[in-house]
C-alpha positions as CSV (number, residue, x, y, z in Angstrom):
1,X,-19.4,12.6,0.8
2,X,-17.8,9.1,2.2
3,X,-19.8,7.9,4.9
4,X,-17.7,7.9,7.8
5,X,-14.8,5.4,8.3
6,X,-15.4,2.4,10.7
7,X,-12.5,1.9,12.6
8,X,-13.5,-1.9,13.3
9,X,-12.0,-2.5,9.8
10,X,-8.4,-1.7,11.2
11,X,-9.3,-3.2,14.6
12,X,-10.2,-6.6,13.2
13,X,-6.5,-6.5,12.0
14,X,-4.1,-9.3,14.5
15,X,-0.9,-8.0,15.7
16,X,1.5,-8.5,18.8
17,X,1.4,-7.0,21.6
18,X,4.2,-5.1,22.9
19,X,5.5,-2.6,25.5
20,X,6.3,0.5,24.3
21,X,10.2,0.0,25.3
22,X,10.8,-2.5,22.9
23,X,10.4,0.2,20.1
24,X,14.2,1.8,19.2
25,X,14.7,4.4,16.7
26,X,18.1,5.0,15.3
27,X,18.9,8.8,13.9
28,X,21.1,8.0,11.3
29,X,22.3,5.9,8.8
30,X,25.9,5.6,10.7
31,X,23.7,4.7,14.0
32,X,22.4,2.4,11.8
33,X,25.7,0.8,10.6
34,X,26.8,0.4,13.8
35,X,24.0,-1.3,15.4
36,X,23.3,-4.1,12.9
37,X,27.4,-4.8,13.2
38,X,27.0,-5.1,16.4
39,X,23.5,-7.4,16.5
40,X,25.5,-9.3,13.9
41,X,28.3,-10.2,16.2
42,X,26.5,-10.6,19.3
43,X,23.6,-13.2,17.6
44,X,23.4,-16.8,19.1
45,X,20.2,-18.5,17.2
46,X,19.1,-17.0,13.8
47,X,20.5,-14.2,11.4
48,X,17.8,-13.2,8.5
49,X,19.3,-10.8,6.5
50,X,16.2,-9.0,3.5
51,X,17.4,-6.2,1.3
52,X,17.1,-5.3,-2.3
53,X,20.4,-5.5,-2.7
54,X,24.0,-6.0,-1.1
55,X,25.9,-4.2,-3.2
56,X,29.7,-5.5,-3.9
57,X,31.5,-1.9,-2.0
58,X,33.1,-1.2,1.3
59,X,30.3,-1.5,3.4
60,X,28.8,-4.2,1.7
61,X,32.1,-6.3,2.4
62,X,31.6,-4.8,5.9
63,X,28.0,-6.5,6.1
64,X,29.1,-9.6,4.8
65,X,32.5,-10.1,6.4
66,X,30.7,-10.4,9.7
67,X,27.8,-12.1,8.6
68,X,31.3,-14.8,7.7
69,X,32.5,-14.0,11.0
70,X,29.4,-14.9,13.4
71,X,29.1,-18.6,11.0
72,X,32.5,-19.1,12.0
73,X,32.7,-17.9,15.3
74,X,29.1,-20.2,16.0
75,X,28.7,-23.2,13.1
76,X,25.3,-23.9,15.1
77,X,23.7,-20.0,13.9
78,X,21.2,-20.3,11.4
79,X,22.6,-17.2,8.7
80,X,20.5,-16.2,5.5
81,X,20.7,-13.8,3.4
82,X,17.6,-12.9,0.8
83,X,18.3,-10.5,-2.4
84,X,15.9,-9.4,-5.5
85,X,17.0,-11.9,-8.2
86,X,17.3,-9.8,-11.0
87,X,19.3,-6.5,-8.9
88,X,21.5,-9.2,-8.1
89,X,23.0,-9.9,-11.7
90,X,23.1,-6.8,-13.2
91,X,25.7,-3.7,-12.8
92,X,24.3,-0.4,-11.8
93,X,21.9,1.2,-14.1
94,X,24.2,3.5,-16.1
95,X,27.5,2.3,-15.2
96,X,27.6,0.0,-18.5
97,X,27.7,-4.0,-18.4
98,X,29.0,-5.2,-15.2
99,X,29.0,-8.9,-13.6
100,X,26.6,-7.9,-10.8
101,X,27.1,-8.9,-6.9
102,X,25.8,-12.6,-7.6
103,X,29.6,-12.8,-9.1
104,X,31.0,-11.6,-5.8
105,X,29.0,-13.6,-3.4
106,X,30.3,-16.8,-5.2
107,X,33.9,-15.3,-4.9
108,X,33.5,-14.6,-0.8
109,X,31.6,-18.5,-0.7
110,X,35.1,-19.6,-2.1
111,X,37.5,-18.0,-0.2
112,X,35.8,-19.0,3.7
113,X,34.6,-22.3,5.3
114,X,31.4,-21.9,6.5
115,X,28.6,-21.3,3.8
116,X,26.1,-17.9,4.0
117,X,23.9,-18.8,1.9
118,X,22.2,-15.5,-0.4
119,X,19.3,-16.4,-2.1
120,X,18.1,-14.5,-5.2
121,X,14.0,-13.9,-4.7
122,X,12.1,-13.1,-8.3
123,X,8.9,-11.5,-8.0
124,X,8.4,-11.3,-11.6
125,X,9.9,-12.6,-14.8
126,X,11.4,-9.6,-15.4
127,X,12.9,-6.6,-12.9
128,X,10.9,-3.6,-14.4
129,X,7.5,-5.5,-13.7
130,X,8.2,-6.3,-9.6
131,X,10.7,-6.6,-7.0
132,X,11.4,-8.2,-3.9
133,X,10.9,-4.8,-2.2
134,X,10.3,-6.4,1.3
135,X,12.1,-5.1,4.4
136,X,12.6,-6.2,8.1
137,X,16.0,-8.6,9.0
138,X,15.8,-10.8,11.9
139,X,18.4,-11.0,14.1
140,X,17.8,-13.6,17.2
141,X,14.6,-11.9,18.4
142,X,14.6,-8.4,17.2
143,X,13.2,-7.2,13.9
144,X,15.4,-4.5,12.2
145,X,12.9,-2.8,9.9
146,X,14.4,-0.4,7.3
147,X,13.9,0.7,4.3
148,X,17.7,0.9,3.3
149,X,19.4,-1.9,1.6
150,X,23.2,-3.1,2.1
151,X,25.9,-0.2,0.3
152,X,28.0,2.5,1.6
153,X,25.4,5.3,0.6
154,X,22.9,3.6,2.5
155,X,25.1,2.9,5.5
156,X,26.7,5.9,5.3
157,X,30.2,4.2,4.8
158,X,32.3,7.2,2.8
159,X,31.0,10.7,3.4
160,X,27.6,10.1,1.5
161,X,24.4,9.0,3.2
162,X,20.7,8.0,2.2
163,X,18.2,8.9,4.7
164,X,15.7,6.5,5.6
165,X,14.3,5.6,8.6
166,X,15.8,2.5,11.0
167,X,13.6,0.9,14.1
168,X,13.8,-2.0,15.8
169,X,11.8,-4.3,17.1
170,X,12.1,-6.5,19.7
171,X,9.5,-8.7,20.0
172,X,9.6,-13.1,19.4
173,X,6.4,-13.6,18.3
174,X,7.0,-10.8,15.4
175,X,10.3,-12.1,14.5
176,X,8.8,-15.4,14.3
177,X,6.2,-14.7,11.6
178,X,8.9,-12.5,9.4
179,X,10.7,-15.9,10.0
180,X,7.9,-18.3,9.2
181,X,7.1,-16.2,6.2
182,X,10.7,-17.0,4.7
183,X,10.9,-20.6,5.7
184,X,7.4,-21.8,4.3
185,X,6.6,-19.3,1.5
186,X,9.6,-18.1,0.1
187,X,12.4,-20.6,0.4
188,X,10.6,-23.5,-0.6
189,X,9.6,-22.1,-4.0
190,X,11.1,-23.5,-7.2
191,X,11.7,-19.7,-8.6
192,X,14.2,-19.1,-5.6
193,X,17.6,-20.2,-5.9
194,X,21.2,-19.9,-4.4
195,X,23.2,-16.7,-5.7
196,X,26.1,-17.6,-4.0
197,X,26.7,-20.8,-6.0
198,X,28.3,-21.2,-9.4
199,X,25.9,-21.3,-12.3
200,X,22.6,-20.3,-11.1
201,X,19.4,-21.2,-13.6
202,X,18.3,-18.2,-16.5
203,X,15.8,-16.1,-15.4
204,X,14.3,-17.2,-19.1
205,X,14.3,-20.8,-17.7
206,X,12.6,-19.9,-14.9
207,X,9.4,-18.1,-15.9
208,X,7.2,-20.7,-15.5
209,X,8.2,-20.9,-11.7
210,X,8.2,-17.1,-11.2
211,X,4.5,-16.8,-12.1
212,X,3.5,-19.6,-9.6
213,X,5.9,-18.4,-7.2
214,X,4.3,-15.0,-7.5
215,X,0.5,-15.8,-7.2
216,X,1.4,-18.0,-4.3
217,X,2.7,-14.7,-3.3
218,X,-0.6,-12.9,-3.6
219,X,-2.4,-15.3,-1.6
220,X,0.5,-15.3,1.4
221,X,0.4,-13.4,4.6
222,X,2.0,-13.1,7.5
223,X,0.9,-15.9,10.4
224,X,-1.0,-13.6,13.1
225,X,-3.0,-16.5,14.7
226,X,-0.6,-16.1,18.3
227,X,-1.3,-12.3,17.8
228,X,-4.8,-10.3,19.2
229,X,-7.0,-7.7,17.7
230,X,-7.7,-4.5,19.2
231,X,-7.7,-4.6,23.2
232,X,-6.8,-1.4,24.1
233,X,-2.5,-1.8,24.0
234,X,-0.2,-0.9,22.0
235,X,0.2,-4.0,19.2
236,X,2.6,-4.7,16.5
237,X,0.7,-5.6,12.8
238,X,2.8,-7.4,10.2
239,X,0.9,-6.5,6.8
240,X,2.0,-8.3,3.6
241,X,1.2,-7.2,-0.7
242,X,1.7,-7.9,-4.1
243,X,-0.5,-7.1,-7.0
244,X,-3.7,-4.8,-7.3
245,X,-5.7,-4.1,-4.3
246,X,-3.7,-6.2,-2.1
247,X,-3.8,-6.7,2.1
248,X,-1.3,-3.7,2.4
249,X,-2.6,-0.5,0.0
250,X,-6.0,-1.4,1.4
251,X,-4.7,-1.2,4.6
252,X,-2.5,2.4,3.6
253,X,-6.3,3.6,1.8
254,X,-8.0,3.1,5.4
255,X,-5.6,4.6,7.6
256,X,-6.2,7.9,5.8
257,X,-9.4,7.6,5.8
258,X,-10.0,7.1,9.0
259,X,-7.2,9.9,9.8
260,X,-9.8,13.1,11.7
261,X,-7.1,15.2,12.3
262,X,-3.3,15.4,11.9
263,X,-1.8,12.8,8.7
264,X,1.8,12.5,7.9
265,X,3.2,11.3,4.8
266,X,7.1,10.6,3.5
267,X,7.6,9.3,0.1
268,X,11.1,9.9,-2.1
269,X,9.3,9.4,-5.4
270,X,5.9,11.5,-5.7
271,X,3.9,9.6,-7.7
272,X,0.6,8.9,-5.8
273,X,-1.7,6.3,-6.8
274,X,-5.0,7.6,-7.9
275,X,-7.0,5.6,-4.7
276,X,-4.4,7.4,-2.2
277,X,-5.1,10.9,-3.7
278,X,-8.7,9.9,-3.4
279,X,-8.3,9.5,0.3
280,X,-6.1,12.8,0.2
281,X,-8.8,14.9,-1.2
282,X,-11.5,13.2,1.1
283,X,-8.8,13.8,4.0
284,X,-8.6,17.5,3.2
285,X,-12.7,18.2,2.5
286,X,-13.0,16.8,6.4
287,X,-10.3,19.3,7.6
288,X,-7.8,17.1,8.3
289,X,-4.2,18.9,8.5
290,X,-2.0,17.0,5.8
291,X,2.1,17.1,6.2
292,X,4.5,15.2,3.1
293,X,7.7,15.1,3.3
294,X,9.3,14.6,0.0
295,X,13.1,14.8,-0.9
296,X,14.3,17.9,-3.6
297,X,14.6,16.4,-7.0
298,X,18.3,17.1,-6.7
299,X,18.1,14.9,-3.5
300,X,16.4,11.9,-5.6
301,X,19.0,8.8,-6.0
302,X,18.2,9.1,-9.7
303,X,19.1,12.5,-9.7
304,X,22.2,13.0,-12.0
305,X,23.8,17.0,-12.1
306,X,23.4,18.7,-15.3
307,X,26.9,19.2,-16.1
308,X,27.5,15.2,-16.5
309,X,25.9,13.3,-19.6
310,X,22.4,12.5,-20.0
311,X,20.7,9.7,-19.4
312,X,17.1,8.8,-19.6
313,X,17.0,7.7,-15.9
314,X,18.0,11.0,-14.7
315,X,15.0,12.3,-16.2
316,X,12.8,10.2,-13.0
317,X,13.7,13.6,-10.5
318,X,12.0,15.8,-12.7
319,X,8.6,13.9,-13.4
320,X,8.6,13.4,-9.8
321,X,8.7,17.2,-9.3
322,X,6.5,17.8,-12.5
323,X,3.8,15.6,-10.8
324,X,4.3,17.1,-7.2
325,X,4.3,20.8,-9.0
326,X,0.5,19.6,-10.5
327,X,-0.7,18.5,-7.1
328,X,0.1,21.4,-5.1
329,X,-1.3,23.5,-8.2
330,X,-4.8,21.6,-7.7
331,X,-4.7,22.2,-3.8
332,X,-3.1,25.9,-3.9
333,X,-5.9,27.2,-1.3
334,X,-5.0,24.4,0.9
335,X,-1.3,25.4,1.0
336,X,-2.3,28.6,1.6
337,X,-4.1,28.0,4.6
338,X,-1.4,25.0,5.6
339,X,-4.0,22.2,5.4
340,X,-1.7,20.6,3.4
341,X,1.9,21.3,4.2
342,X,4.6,19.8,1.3
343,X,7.9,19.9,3.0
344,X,10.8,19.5,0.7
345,X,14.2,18.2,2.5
346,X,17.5,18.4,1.1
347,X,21.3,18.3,2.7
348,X,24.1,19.2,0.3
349,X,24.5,16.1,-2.0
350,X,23.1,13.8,0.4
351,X,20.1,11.7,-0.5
352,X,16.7,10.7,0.6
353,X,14.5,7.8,0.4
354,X,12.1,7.8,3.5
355,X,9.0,6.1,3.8
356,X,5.8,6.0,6.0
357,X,3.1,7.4,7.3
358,X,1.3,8.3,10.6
359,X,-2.1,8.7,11.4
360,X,-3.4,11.0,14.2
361,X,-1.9,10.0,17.2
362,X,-2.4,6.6,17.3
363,X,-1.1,4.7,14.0
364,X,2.4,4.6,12.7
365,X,3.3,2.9,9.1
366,X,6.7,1.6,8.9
367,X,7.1,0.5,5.4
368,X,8.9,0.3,2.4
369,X,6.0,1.2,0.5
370,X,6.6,4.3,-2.0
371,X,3.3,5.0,-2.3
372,X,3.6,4.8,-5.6
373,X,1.5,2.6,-8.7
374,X,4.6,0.4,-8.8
375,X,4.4,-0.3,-5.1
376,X,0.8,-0.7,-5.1
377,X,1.0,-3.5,-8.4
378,X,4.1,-5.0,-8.9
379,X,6.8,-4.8,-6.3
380,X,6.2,-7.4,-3.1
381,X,5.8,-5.0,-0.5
382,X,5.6,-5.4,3.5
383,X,4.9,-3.3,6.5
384,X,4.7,-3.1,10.4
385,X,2.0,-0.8,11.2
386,X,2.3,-0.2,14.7
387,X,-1.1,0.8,16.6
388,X,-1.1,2.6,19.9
389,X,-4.5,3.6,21.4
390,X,-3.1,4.4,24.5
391,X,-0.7,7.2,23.1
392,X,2.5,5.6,24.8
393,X,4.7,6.3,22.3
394,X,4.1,9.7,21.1
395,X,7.3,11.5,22.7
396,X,9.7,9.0,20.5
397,X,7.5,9.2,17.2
398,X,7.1,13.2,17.8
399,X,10.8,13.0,18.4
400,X,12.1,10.7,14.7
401,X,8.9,13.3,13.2
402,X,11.0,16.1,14.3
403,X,14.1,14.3,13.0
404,X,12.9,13.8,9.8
405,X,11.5,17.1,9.5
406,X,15.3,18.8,9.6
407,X,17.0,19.9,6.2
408,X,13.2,20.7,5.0
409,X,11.5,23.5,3.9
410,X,7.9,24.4,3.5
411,X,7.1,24.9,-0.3
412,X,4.1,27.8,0.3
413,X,2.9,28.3,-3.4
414,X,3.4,25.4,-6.5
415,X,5.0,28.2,-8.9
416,X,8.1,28.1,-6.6
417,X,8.8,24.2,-7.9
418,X,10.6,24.4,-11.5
419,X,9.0,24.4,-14.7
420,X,9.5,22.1,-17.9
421,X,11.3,25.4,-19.4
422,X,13.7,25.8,-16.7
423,X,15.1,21.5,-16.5
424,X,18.4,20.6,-18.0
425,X,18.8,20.6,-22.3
426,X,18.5,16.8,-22.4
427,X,15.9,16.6,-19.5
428,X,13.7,19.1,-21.6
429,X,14.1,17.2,-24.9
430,X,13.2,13.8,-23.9
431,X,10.0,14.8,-21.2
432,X,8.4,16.5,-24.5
433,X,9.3,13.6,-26.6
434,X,7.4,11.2,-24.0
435,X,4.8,13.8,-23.6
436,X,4.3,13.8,-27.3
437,X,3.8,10.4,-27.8
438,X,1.9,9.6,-24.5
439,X,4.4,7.4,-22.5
440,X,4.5,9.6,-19.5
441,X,1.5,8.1,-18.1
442,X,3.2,4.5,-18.6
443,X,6.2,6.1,-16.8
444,X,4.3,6.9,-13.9
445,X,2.8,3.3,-13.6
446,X,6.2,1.5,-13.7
447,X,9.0,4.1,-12.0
């Protein structure tokens, strides 16, 4: 057996210290919406806007209209707004060949005075190896950490929301580094260029500068010297990755084993890697009680209904589920005693995409992180893992826990998840036609 986790190692880690009242957390996606209009409007220094993607729909235009309207209404406001390269010049996947939002934000740079200027970020030469999957905007001195990006789904513009999970953090010398980090390791790089200009460079032209840009990358980090290691208060950890074995999955690998009694997990695609299912099993053998909360396949933002077409992407739900179905098989006597606890949440047609994980009493990981291979190789991937020895916070974390834990239910035996035999015709077809030919296993590395 392990020998028994040092908790220096996560001690050693800088963060900022903060009182426990300059933690919010938002319900929903509309609370959401309506607070980062309203930090938008209300900013006086500095506007750092980091998403996936701002997608070209109502509440996109929403986002963007008053990102126009705060330039204008204050020339002197530094406004900035950073996008994956790649998401940013394609259509949606499925939808058939589309311009892609870069088209729109050159349109909206035409039609106003003042210049926000959205930046395409490549983490890789091409989309399916690595994304700018980073999170936390920066609006004067708060950090708005998310996972969500920028469309009416996410923001819960038209009937339809995505939950995720929405803090903020108010704290200078945390919006500084998230700051610093864009300014001196981002920007600056010769891979990252202007969306919202006419005739940005190829991406084939570029793939000399995307592979410096991205080992730069691997040897970045958030700037920590103004912050102090572990003094007994609560402290704010900025926590930075890209590539194998990087800061942040060594980080998400330590927190669970050092977890000695209560661990919970929320991922929307369940697709561990192997090193965090180590930790799982190790978590488990040392009777630790293990809670995930995962989304139904049907719940998946991949997930397409069965009456409609198929397409290979909307096969993603089901290997999800096929993988979760396998896990729970290989713990079954845990389930049975609720050690481990798989909690499946679903609201009508609404979707899910929450992210995280919390440690005893004392550690919370907000992340983007999916805890997935692809998050733990390819995609650029940031956190805030918030540490809090004194237990200050437990009564709001308990509360967004409890929050989270509505439109779930508790899956008590692995035969109740679907089988291969019981997925759509098309679904069927092409997971044996992978499974014949061994690409599932690739699947699982790069989805």
């Amino acid at each position: 057996m392990r020998a028994p986790f040092r908790r220096s190692t996560l001690a050693a880690l800088r963060g900022f210290e903060a009182p426990s009242a300059a933690l919010t957390l938002l319900p929903s996606a509309a609370d959401y919406r309506r607070m980062l209009l309203e930090k938008i409007a209300s900013a006086t220094r500095r506007i750092c806007i980091v998403a996936l993607y701002l997608q070209q729909d109502e509440a996109g235009q929403e986002i963007l209209d008053a990102l126009y309207a705060a330039k204008t209404a204050r020339p002197e406001l530094e406004v900035v707004v950073l996008v994956d390269w790649f998401r940013a010049q394609r259509g949606l996947i499925g939808a058939g060949k589309q311009a892609g939002n870069a088209a729109w934000y050159q349109a909206q740079n035409l039609e106003h005075d003042q210049e926000v200027p959205i930046y395409g970020v490549p983490v890789q030469t091409r989309e399916l190896f690595g994304v700018l999957h980073l999170k936390g905007s920066v609006i004067d001195d708060c950090v708005i950490y998310t996972g969500a990006s920028i469309n009416n789904v996410y923001l819960h513009k038209l009937g339809k929301y995505r939950l995720d999970r929405y803090q903020l953090l108010e704290n200078k010398a945390l919006a500084d580094a998230f700051l610093r980090l864009v300014h001196q390791e981002i920007l600056p790089s010769e891979a990252v260029h202007r969306l919202d200009l006419p005739s940005p460079p190829s991406s084939r032209s570029l793939r000399g500068e995307i592979r410096q840009f991205r080992q730069r990358l691997k040897r970045a980090s958030y700037d920590v010297s103004e912050g102090i290691r572990e003094n007994g208060e609560l402290r704010l950890i900025p926590l930075l990755g890209i590539g194998n074995k990087n800061a942040l999955s060594k980080v998400i690998c330590e927190l669970i084993a050092q977890t000695r009694h209560h661990l919970t997990l929320c991922t929307p695609y369940f697709n561990m890697p192997l090193a965090v299912k180590r930790e799982i099993n190790r978590a488990l053998k040392r009777g630790v009680t293990i809670d995930i909360i995962i989304g139904d396949k049907t719940a998946n933002d991949f997930f397409i209904p069965p009456q409609e077409p198929f397409k290979v992407i909307s096969a993603l739900p089901y290997l999800y589920e096929i993988s979760l179905r396998r896990f729970m098989q290989k713990h079954q006597a845990a389930v049975e005693k609720q050690a481990l606890n798989i909690h499946l949440w679903k609201d009508g047609d609404h979707t899910f995409h929450l992210k995280g994980l919390w440690s005893d009493e004392r550690y919370t990981l907000l992340t983007g992180n999916n805890l997935n291979p692809r998050a733990f190789q390819l995609d650029l991937e940031n956190a805030v893992l918030i540490d809090d020895p004194r237990s200050e916070w437990l009564a709001p974390r308990a509360e967004e826990i409890r929050q989270l834990m509505r439109n779930t239910h508790r899956v008590g035996k692995f035969d109740e998840l679907d089988t291969l035999s019981e997925y759509p015709t098309g679904v069927r077809t092409f997971l044996r036609r992978v499974s014949r030919v061994r690409v599932e296993r690739l699947l699982y590395r790069i989805l």
